[in-house]
C-alpha positions, -999 to +999 in steps of 0.1 A: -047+293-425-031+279-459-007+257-458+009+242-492+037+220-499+055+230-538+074+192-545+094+190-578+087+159-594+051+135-597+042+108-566+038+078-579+043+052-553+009+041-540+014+038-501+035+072-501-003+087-521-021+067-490+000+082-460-001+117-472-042+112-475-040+105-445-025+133-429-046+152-456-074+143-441-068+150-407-052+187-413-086+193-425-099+201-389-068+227-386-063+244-418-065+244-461-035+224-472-025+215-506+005+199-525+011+213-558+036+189-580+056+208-606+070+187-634+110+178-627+135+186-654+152+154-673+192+152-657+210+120-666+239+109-641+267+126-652+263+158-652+283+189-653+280+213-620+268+238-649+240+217-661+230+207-625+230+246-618+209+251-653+182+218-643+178+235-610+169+266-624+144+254-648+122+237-615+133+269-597+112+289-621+082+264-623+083+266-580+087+305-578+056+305-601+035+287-578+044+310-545+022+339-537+037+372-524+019+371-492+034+332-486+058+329-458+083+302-473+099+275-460+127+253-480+141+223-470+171+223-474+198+199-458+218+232-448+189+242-432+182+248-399+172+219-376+147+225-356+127+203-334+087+193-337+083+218-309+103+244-321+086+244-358+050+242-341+061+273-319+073+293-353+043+286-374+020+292-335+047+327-338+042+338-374+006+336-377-002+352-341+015+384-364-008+376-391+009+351-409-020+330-429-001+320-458+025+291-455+044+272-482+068+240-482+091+237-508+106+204-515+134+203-548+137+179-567+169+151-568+194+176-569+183+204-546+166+240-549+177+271-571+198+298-555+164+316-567+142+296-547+162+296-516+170+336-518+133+339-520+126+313-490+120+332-456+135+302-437+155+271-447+148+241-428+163+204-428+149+174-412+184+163-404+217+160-422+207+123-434+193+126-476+156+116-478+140+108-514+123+141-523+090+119-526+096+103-488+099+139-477+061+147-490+048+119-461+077+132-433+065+167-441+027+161-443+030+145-410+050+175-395+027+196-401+002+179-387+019+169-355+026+208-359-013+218-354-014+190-325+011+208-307-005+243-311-039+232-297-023+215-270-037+181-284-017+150-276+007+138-304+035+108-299+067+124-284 
């Protein structure tokens, strides 16, 4: 199984690069997982609702080039469906008991996901109505996954 996470934006913070090693390093044992960065688009403060629609298109078209046909995507998204750590380990244990191998995260950058990205996402997920920084949301992510694969196997994970 391939799991990959598509984040808008570069990590730079040191112990956010040390959790998701982490987590890295254990998903090992469960599947391939990779987090591809794509480079965010400059957007100063005040912008226009037209130029926040154009900047989101621009990282739109730098994520969609990154997804593979055969990838079941997810977006995060804070209209999104919440789901519990159960209920997402029981729809990724779901989707590739029909044959789904291919999973990706997307994670926008500060102001969201193109209508592009999200028409091409197969499911929109949120972590809760409360905004995260879109670097945070890597490590939150990265360790869902994981807790994920715990679940699936039966394997005991922190309730």
């Amino acid at each position: 199984m391939k799991i990959k996470i598509i984040a808008v934006g570069k990590l730079k913070e040191k112990y956010l690069k040390q959790g998701i090693a982490e987590y890295e390093k254990r998903l090992g044992k469960y599947c391939k997982f990779e987090i591809i960065e794509v480079p965010d688009e400059k957007a100063p403060e005040n912008l226009s609702e037209l130029e926040m629609i154009q900047v989101k298109e621009k990282e739109g078209q730098k994520i969609l080039a990154k997804i593979s046909d055969n990838d079941y995507v997810f977006a995060l998204a804070i209209q999104g469906k919440e789901i519990t750590s159960e209920g997402f380990a029981n729809q990724i244990d779901q989707l590739s008991t029909r044959g789904t191998s291919s999973f990706t995260f997307v994670i926008g950058g500060s102001l969201g996901l193109s209508e592009e990205v999200m028409k091409r996402s197969d499911a929109q997920i949120s972590f809760g109505r409360l905004t995260y920084p879109h670097q945070l949301m890597r490590l939150i992510l990265t360790e869902q996954v994981y807790r994920a694969f715990r679940i699936i196997k039966g394997e005991p994970y922190h309730k």
